[in-house]
C-alpha positions in Angstrom: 41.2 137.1 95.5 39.0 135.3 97.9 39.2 135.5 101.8 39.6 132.2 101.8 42.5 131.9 99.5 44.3 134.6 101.0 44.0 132.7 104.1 45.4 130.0 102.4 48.5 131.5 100.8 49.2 133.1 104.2 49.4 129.6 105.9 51.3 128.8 103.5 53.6 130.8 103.8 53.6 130.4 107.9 54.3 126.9 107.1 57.3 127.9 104.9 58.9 129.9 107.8 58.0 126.9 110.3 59.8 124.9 108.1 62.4 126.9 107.4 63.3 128.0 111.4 63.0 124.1 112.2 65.7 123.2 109.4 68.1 126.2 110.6 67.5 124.3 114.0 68.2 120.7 112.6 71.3 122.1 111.0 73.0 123.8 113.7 73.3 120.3 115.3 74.4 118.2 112.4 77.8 118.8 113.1 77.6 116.7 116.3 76.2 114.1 114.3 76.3 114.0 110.5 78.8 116.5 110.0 81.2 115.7 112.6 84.6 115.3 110.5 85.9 111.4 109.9 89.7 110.7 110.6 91.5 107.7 109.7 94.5 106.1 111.3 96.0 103.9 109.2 98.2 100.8 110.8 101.3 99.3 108.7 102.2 96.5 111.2 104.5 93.0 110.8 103.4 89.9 112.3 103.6 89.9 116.2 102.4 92.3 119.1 100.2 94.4 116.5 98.5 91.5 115.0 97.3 90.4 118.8 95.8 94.3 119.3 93.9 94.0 115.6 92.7 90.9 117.0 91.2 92.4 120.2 89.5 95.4 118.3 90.3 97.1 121.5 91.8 100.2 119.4 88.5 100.9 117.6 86.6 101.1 120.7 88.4 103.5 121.9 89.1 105.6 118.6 85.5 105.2 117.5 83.8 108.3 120.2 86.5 110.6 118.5 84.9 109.7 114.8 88.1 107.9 114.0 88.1 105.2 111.5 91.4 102.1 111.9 92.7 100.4 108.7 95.7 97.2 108.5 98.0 96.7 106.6 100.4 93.8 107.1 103.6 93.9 105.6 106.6 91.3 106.1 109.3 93.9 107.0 110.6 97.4 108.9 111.6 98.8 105.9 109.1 98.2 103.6 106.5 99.7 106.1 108.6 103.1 106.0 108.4 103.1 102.3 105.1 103.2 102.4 104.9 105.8 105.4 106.8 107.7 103.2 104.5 107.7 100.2 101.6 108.4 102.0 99.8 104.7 102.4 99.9 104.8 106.2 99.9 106.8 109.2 101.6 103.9 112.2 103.6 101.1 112.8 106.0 99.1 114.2 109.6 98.7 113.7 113.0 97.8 114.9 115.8 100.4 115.9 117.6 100.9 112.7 115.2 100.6 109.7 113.7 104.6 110.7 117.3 105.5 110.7 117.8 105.0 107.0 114.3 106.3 106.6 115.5 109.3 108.0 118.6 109.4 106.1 116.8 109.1 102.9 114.5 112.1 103.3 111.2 110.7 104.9 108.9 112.6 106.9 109.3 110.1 110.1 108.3 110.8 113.7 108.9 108.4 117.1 105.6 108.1 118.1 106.6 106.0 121.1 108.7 102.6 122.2 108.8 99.9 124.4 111.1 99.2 127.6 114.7 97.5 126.5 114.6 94.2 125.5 118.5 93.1 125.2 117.4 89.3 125.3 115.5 89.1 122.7 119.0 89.9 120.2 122.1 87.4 120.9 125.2 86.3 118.5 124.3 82.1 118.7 127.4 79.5 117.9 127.1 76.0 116.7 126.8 73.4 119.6 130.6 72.1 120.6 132.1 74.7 118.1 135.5 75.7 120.1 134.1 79.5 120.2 133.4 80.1 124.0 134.1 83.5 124.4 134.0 86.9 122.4 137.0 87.5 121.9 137.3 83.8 120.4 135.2 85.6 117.3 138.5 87.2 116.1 139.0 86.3 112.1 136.0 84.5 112.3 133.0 84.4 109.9 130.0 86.3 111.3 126.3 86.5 110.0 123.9 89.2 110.3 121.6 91.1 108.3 123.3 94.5 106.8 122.2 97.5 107.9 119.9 95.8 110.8 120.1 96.5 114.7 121.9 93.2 115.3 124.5 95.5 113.1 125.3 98.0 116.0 125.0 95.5 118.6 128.5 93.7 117.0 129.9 96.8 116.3 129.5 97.4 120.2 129.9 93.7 121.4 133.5 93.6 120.1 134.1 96.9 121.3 133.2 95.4 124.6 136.0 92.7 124.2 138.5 94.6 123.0 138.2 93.5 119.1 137.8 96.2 116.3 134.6 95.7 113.8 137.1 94.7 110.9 138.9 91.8 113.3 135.5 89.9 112.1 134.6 88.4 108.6 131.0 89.9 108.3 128.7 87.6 105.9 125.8 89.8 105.3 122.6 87.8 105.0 118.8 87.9 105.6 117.3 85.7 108.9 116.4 82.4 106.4 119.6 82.3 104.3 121.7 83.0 107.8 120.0 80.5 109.4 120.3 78.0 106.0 124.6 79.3 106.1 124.9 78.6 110.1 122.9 74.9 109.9 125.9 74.1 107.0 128.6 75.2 108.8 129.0 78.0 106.4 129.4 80.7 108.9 130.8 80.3 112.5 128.1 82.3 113.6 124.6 83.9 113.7 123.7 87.3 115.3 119.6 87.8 115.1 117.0 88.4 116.9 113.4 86.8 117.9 111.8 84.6 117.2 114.3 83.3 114.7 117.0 83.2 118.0 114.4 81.1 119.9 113.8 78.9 116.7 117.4 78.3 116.2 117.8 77.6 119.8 115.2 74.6 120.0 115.3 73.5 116.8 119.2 73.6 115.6 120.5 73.6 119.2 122.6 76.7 118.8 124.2 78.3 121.6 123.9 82.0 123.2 127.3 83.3 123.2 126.3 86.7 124.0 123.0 88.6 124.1 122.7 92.2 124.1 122.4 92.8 127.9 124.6 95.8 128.8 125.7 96.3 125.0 122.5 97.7 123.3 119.0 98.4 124.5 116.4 96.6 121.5 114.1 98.6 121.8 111.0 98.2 119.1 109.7 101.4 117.9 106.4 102.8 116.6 106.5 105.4 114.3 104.1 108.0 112.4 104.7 111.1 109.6 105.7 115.0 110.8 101.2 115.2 109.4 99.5 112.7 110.8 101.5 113.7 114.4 101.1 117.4 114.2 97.0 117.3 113.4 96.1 114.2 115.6 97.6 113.7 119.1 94.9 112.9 120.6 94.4 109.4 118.3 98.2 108.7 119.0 99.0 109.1 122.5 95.6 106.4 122.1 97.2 103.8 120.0 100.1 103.9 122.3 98.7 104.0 125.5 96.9 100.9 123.7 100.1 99.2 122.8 100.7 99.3 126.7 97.4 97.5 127.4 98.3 94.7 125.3 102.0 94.8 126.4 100.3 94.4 129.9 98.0 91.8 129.3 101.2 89.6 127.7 103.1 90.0 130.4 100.6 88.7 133.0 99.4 85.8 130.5 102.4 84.7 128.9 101.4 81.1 128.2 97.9 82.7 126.8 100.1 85.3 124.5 102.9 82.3 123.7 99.3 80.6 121.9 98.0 83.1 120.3 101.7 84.4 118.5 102.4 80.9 117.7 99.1 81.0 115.4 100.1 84.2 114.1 103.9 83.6 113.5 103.2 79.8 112.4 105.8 78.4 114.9 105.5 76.0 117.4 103.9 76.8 120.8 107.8 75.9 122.8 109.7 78.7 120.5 106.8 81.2 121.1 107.2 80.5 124.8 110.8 81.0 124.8 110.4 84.2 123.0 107.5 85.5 125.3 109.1 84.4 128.4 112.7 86.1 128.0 110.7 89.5 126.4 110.4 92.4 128.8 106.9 94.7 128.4 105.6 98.2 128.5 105.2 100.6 126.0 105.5 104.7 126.4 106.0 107.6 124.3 109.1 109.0 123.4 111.6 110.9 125.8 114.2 113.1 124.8 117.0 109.9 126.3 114.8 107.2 123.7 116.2 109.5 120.9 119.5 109.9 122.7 119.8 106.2 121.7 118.8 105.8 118.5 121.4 108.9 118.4 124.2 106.5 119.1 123.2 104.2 116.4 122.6 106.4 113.5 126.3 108.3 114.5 127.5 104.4 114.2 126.3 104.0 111.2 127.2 107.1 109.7 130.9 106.5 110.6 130.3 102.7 109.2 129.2 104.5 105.8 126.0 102.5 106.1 124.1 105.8 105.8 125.6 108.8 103.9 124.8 112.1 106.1 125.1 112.3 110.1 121.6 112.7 111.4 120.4 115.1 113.9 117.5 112.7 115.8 115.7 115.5 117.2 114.3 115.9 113.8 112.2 112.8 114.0 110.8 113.8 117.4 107.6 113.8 118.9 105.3 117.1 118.7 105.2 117.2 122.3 109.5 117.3 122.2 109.8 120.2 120.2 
């Protein structure tokens, strides 16, 4: 072996260790770049306040420092978006107060995430113009639509308690919002008990009457929910989708004819029922306390004892990480 190929395998093998010290170097900080672990939150949401926050992209921007990827998902019902919370196809979204109810009475892994102020205005029981029901109590033998199993549900159950009437002194007609609506324009049913925006619809459009809303009966609140996994390993990324949910909840409430626009492109309805909707809505959106579930206590022992659900529920079982 020459002296000058010794010298040779010896840079060589200098070279190797250069090489070898600069990679160990590069790979201790990969994990703040290329390693750093990808999360996904995946939104289930129904046409409405959600749809105006996907729109923004505001949720991204703030997710995205955290390495957390956002997915949609629109569905046309409560219900349907528990199912699929329940099989695994998404993380959050929105809902009324009794569709996570019977998720929870059927088994699923549901959590409160968080849920906006009351908003008793935006449910009422409506009456045919010139009908002779004025009050109440007037309801008594009368035939009443609503859809089973819904909120609008435990609001009657607590509107005739109110007035003195039982549940049975009504004739309930169980029907979904478009063949209620279809019933009460025939003069099929006496009357209607939903919520927005198919209240403010029915108001301009069939000229119903408000007999009563839920002010002082039930609260309406809309709730946003998440599983017992995706709550216990990230936090962080919800108390930033709620806290989100606020912003936009702020932003309606301080441009109402702006928001009354926008939902009327996403809903399809005419600009004057989105602005009757938007103007009688009340805004803010905060995680869950333990009075929220105290609440939604009420309506899922109402239920139980109306046999719409088959076990009594114990609500702190669907609270928050931060509750228990």
């Amino acid at each position: 072996m020459t002296f000058a190929s010794d010298i040779s395998r010896r840079q060589f093998f200098s070279a190797v260790a250069i090489a070898s010290t600069a990679l160990g170097t590069l790979g201790a900080s990969l994990p703040v770049f290329a390693q750093k672990a990808t999360r996904t939150l995946r939104i289930g949401h129904q046409k409405g306040w959600l749809s105006i926050l996907k729109a923004r992209g505001t949720l991204e921007k703030r997710l995205a420092p955290l390495g957390v990827n956002v997915t949609w998902t629109e569905f046309n019902a409560g219900p349907v978006q528990l199912e699929a919370l329940n099989v695994g196809a998404i993380d959050f979204g929105d809902v009324g107060e009794a569709p996570p109810i019977f998720a929870q009475a059927a088994g699923a892994p549901l959590v409160y995430a968080g849920a906006t102020v009351p908003r008793p205005r935006l449910e009422a029981i409506i009456v045919p113009k010139g009908l002779s029901i004025k009050t109440v109590a007037d309801l008594k033998g009368k035939r009443v639509a609503y859809n089973k199993g819904s909120n609008v549900q435990y609001f009657l159950v607590k509107l005739l308690e109110k007035h003195g009437l039982k549940y049975s002194d009504v004739q309930s007609v169980f029907l979904p919002p478009p063949d209620a609506r279809a019933a009460f324009e025939k003069g099929a049913v006496d009357a209607w008990i939903i919520w927005d925006p198919f209240l403010a619809s029915a108001q301009k459009s069939l000229d119903a009457q408000v007999l009563a809303d839920a002010t002082g009966v039930a609260k309406n609140r809309q709730y946003y929910f998440t599983s017992r996994e995706f709550a216990t390993h990230n936090t962080d990324v919800l108390r930033i989708a709620i806290e989100e949910v606020n912003a936009i909840d702020t932003w309606i409430s301080k441009n109402k004819s702006a928001a009354a626009a926008e939902l009327s492109q996403v809903l399809g309805l005419d600009k004057s029922i989105t602005e009757v909707y938007v103007g009688r809505a009340a805004f803010g959106t905060a995680p869950i306390t333990q009075s929220i579930l105290e609440e939604q206590q009420s309506i899922a022992d109402t239920f139980f004892e109306l046999k719409l659900i088959p076990k009594k529920l114990n609500l702190l079982h669907a609270a928050p990480v931060s509750l228990n």
